[in-house]
C-alpha positions as CSV (number, residue, x, y, z in Angstrom):
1,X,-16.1,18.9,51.9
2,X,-15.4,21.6,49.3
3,X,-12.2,23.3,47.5
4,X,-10.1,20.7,45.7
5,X,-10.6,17.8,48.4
6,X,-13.3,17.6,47.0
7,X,-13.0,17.4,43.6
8,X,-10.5,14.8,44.3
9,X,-12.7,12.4,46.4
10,X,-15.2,12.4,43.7
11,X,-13.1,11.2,41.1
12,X,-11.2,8.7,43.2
13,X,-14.6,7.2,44.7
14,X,-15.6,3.9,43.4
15,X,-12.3,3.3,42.2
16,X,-11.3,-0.3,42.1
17,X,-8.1,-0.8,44.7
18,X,-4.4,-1.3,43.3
19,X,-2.3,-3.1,45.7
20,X,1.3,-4.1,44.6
21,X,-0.1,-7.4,42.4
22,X,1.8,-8.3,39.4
23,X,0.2,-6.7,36.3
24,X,-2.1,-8.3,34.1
25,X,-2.7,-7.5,30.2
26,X,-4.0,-5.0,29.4
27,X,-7.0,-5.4,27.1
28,X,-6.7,-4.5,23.2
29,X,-8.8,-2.2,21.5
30,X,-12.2,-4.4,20.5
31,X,-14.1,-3.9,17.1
32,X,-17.0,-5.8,17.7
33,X,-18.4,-4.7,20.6
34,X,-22.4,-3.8,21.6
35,X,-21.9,-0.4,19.8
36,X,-20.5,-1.6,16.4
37,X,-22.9,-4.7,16.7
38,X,-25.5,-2.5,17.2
39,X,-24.3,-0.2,13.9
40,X,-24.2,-3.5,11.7
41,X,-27.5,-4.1,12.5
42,X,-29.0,-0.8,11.7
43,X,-27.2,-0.4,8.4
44,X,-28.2,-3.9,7.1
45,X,-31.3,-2.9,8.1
46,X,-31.5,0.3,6.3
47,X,-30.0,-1.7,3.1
48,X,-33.5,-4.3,2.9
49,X,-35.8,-1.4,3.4
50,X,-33.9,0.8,0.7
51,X,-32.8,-2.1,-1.7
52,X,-34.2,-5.2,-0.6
53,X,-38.2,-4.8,-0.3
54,X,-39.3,-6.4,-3.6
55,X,-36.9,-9.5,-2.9
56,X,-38.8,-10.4,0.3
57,X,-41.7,-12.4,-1.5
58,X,-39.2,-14.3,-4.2
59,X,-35.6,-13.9,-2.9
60,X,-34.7,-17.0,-5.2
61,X,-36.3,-16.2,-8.0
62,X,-35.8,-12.2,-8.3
63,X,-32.3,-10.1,-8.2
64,X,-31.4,-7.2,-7.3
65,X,-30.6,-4.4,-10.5
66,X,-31.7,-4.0,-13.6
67,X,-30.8,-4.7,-17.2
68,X,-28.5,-7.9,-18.1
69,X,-25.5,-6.8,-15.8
70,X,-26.5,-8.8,-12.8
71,X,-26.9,-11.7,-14.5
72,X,-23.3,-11.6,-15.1
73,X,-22.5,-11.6,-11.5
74,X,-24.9,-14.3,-10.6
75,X,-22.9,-16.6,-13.8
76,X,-19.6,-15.7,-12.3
77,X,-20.7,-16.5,-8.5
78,X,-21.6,-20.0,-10.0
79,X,-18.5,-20.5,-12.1
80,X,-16.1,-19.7,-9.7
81,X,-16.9,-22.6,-7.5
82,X,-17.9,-24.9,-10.4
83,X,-14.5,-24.3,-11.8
84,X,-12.4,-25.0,-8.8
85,X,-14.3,-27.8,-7.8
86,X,-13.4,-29.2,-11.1
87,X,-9.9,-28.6,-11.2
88,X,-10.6,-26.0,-14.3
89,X,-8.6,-22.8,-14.9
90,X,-11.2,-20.3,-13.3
91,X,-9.7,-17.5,-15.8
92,X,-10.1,-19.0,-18.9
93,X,-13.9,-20.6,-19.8
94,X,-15.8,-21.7,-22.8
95,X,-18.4,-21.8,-20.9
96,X,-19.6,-18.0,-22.1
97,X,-18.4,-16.8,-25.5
98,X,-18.5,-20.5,-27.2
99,X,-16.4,-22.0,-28.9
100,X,-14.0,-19.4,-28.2
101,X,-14.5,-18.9,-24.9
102,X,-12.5,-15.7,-23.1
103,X,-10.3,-14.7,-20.1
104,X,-12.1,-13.5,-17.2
105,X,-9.3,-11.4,-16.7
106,X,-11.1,-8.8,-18.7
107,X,-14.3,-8.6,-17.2
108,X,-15.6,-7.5,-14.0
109,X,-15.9,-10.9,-12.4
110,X,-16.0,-10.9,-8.4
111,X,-13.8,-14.5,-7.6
112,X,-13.8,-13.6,-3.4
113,X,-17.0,-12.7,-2.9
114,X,-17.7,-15.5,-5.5
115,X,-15.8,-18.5,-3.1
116,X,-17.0,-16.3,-0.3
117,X,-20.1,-17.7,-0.9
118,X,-19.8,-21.1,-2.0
119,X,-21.6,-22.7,0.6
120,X,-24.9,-20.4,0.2
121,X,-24.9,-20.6,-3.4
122,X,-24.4,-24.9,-2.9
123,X,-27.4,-24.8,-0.7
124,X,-29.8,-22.1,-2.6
125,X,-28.4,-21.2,-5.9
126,X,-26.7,-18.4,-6.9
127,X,-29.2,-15.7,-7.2
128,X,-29.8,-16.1,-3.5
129,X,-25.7,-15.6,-3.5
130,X,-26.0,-12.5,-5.6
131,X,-29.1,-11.0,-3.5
132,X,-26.7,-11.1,0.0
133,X,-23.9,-9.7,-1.3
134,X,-25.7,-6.9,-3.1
135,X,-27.6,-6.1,0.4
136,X,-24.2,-6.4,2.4
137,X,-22.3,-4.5,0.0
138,X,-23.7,-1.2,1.1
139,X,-24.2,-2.4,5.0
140,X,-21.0,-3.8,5.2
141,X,-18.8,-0.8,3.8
142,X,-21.5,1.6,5.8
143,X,-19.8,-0.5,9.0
144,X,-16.3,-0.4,7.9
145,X,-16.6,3.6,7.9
146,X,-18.1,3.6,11.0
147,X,-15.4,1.7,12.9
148,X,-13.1,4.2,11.3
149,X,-14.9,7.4,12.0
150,X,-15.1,6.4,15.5
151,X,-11.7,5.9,15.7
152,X,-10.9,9.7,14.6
153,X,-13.8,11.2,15.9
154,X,-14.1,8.7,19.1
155,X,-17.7,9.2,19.4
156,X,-20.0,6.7,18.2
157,X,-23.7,8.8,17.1
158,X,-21.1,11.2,14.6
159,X,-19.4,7.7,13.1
160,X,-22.6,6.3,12.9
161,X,-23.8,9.3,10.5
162,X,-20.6,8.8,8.7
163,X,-20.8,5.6,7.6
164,X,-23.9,6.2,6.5
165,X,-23.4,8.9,4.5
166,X,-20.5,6.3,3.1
167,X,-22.7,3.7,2.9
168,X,-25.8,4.7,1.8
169,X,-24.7,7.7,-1.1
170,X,-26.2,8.5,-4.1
171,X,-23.0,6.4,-6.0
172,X,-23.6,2.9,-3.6
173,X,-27.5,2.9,-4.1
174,X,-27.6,3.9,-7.9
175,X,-24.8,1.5,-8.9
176,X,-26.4,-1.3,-6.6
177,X,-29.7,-0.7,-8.4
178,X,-27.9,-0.9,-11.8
179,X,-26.7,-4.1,-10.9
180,X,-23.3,-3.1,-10.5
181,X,-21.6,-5.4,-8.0
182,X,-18.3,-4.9,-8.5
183,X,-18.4,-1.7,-8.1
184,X,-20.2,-1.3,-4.7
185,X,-17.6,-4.4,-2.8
186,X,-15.1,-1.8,-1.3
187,X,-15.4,-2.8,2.1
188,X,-11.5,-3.5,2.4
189,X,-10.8,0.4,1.5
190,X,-12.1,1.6,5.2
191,X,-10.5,-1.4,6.8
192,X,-6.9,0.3,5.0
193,X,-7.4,3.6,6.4
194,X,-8.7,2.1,9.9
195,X,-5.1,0.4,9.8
196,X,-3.2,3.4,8.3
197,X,-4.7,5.7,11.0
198,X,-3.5,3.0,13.9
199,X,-0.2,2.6,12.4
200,X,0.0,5.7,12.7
201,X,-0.9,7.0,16.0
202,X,1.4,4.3,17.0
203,X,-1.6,1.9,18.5
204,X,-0.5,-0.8,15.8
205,X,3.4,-2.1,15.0
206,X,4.3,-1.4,11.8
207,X,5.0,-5.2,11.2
208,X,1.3,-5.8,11.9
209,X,0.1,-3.3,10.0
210,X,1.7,-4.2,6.8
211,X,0.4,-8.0,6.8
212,X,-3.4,-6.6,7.8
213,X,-3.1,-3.5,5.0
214,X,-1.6,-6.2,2.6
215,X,-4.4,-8.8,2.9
216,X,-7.6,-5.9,2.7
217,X,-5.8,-4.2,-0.1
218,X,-5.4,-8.2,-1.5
219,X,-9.0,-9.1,-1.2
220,X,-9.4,-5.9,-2.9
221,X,-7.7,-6.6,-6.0
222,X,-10.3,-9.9,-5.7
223,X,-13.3,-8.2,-5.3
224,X,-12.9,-5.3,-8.2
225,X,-10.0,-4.2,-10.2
226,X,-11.6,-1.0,-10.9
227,X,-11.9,-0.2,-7.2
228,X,-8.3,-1.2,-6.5
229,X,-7.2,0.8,-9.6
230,X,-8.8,4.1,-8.3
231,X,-8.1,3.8,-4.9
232,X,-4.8,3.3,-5.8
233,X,-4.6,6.3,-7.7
234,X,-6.5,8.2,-4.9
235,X,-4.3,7.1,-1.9
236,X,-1.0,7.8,-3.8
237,X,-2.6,12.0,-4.5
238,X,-4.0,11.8,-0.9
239,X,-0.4,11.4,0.4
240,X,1.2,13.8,-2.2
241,X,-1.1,16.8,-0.9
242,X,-1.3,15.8,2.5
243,X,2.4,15.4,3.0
244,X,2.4,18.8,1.1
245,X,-0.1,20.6,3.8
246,X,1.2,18.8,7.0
247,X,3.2,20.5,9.2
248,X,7.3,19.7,9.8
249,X,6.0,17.4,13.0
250,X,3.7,15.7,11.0
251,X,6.1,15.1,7.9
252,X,8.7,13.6,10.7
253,X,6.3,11.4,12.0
254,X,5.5,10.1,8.7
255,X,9.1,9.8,7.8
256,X,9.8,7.7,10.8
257,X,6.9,5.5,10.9
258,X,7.4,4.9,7.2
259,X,10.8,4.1,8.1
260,X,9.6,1.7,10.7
261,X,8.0,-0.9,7.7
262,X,11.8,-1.4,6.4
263,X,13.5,-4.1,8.3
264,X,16.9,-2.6,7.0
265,X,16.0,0.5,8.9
266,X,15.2,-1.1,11.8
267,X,18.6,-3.1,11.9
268,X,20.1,0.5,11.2
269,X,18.3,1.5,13.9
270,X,19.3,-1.1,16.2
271,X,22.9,-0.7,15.0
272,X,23.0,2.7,17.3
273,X,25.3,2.2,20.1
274,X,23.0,4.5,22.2
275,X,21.3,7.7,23.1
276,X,24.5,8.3,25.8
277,X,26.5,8.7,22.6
278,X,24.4,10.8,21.1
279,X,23.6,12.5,23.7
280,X,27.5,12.9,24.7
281,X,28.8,14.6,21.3
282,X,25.7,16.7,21.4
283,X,26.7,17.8,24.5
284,X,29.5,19.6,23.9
285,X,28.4,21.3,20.6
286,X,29.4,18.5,17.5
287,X,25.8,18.2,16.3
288,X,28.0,18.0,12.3
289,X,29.8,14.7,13.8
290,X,26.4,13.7,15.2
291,X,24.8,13.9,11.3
292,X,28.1,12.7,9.7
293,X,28.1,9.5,12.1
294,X,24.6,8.6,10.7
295,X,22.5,9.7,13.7
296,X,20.4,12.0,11.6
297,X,17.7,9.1,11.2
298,X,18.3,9.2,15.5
299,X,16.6,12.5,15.6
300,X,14.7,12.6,12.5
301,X,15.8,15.1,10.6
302,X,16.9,15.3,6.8
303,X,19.9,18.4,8.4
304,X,20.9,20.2,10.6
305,X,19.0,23.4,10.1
306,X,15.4,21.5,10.3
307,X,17.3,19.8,14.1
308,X,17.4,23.5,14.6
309,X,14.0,24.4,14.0
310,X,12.9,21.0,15.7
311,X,14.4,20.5,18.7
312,X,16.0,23.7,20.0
313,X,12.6,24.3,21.3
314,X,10.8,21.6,21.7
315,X,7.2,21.8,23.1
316,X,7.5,19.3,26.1
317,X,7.8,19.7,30.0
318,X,9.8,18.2,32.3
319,X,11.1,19.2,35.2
320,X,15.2,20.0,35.3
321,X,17.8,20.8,38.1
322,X,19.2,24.2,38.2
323,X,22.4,22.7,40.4
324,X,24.0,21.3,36.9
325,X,24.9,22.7,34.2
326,X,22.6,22.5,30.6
327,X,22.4,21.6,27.2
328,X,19.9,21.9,24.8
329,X,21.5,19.4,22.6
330,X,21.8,16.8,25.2
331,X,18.6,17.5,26.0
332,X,16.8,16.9,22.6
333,X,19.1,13.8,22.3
334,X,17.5,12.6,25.7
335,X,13.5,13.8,24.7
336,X,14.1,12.3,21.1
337,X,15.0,8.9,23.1
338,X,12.3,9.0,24.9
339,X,9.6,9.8,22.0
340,X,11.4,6.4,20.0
341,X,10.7,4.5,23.0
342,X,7.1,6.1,23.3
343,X,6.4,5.6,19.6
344,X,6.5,1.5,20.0
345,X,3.9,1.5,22.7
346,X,0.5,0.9,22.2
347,X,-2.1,3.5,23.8
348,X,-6.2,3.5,23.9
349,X,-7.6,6.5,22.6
350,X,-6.6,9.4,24.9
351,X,-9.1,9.9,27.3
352,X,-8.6,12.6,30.0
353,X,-11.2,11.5,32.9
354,X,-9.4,8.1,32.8
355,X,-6.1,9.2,33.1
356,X,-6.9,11.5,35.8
357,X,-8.2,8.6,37.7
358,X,-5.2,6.6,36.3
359,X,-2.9,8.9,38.4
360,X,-4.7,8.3,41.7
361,X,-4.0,4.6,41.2
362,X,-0.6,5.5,40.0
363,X,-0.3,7.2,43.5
364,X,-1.1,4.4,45.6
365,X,1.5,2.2,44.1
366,X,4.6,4.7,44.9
367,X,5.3,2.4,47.9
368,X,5.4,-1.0,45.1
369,X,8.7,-2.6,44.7
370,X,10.1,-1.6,41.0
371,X,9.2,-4.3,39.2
372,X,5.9,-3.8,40.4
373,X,5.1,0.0,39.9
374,X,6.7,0.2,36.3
375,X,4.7,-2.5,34.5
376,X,1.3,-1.5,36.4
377,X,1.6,2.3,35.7
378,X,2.4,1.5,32.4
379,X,-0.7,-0.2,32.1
380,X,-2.5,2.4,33.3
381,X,-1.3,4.9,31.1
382,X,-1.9,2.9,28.6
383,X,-5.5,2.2,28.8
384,X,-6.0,6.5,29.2
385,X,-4.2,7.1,26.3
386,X,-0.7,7.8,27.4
387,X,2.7,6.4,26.8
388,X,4.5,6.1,30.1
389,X,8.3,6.1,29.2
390,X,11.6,5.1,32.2
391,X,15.0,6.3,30.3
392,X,18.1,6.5,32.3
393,X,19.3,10.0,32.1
394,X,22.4,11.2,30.5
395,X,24.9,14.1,31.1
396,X,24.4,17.9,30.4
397,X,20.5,17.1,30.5
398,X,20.1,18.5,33.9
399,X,17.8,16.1,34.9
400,X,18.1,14.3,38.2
401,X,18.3,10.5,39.2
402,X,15.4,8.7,40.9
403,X,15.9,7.9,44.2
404,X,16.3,3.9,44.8
């Protein structure tokens, strides 16, 4: 068969059937699947053939580095367990320095990866301890990039060249080979921006998000002050010049899903009697009482010359009645509604193929009760990368009811 027929058979054939069954969950995005498995084991096998190849005939009785720098490390992975074992303040020894002793709070100790540990270093001392964590340093924060460059890029062979690039640059293998530990343990700073990128796209609640981000920038803090310090630094002049560059659409989304991590916002937000109200007093032109009520955070917008340049002209379509009468304001009230709604769903990476077979399935449930069809399109939106959205309509929108 040719002409369009055809074109749909092929994409509909093979296609599992979708009678009207009750929805089941969909399946979250996985991290650890054959492909990043499969990355792990490359880079950690790149790290022993660029750093590891002398340590394969004495791995307990040779380090990693030069100089007298590891040996701190390898003093600090032993104290750290010695001295909570022992019920001893782990920041303040005489073990080093005697009889003064000093705070460890000045020096580049490593306690996480240091308790991290514990059990290997128990077993086969802590030079063995130091060895692993100087060889999964650089695979380990090699991986981390690659889960988030496949996430942006959503290929895997370009996110496997970015994390090495990350992994394996001239700073990770010359301050590895100095001995510098502490400054090559940065695994948690990928793991932020794999969260921050998630958050948001919308694929991860903000409430989620802020726990996750919180512990990795946490274990951080544990692992090297100096790394926390500067990436501190960097992300707060990443998001001065990106907000800078980004576009109004952009700054607006950054606005509301920043606004999102405040629970007083979100009881603010809650506090809205509704879109029909909003959508009512825009209807007839009192967009000024709209702001002045408080519904600027509804649509927003900082005023109402940026609603202007926002949501006059919207870039959506939809498809609206020419037997009622029209307004634009109403309109944006009722879009805006729907892109809230949207926002709090959580989507797989677009992906057209899949959504164009997601609508043949979609197809076959029309003649599914309601509380059938909604959950299981949903779903199958969802897994293509597309937030499906039901919002009752509301007047001077123009839009018509569904039949029921």
């Amino acid at each position: 068969m040719q002409g369009p027929l055809a074109v749909e058979s092929s994409l509909v054939e093979g296609l599992p059937e979708t009678p009207c069954a009750r929805p089941e969950t969909a399946v979250p995005t996985r991290i650890f699947d054959r492909a990043s498995i499969g990355a792990g084991g490359l880079y950690i096998a790149l790290s022993i053939i660029f750093l590891g190849r002398r340590l394969i005939s004495d791995f307990a009785g040779s380090y990693v580095g030069r100089y007298a720098d590891p040996t701190l490390f390898i003093w600090s992975i032993a104290w750290w367990p010695y001295a909570l074992s022992h019920r001893l303040n782990p920041i303040v020894t005489h073990a080093i320095y005697a009889p003064v002793g000093t705070n460890l709070a000045w020096l580049t100790t490593v306690p996480l990866a240091s308790v991290l540990v514990w059990p290997i270093t128990a077993a086969c001392g802590p030079i063995v301890s130091y060895n692993l964590l100087a060889l999964l340093a650089a695979a380990s924060a090699a991986w981390a990039a690659y889960i988030l460059c496949r996430y942006l890029t959503k290929s895997v062979w370009p996110a496997i060249l970015g994390g090495y690039v990350f992994g394996f640059s001239p700073y990770f293998l010359a301050q590895t080979l100095a001995g510098h530990l502490h400054m090559v343990l940065i695994l948690p700073v990928p793991i932020v921006l794999y969260l921050v990128a998630r958050w948001f796209d919308g694929a991860l609640e903000s409430r989620k998000m802020a726990c996750l981000a919180g512990l990795a920038i946490a274990a951080q803090l544990l692992l090297s002050l100096e790394v926390f310090a500067t990436a501190t630094m960097f992300a707060g002049l990443a998001l001065l010049l990106g907000f800078g560059s980004a576009t109004v659409d952009t700054r607006r989304r950054s606005i509301n899903r920043s606004a999102s991590l405040d629970p007083l916002v979100r009881r603010h937000f809650a506090a809205v009697p509704g879109v029909d109200r909003v959508g009512e007093a825009a209807a007839v032109g009192e967009l000024r009482e709209v702001h002045a009520a408080g519904y600027g955070n509804f649509f927003g917008v900082a005023g109402i010359n940026e609603w202007k340049a926002l949501w006059t002209a919207p870039e959506v379509a939809y498809r609206k009645s020419t037997a009622f009468e029209a307004n634009p304001m109403a309109a944006a009230a009722w879009l805006r509604q729907g892109e809230r709604v949207a926002q709090q769903i959580r989507t797989e990476p677009y992906n057209q193929q899949v959504f164009v077979k997601a609508l043949y399935q979609i197809r076959k449930l029309t003649t599914c009760d309601a509380d059938v069809f909604v959950p299981r399109a949903t779903d199958l939106c969802r897994s293509a990368g597309v937030a499906l959205v039901f919002l009752a309509k509301i007047s001077k929108t123009a839009t018509a009811r569904l039949p029921t």
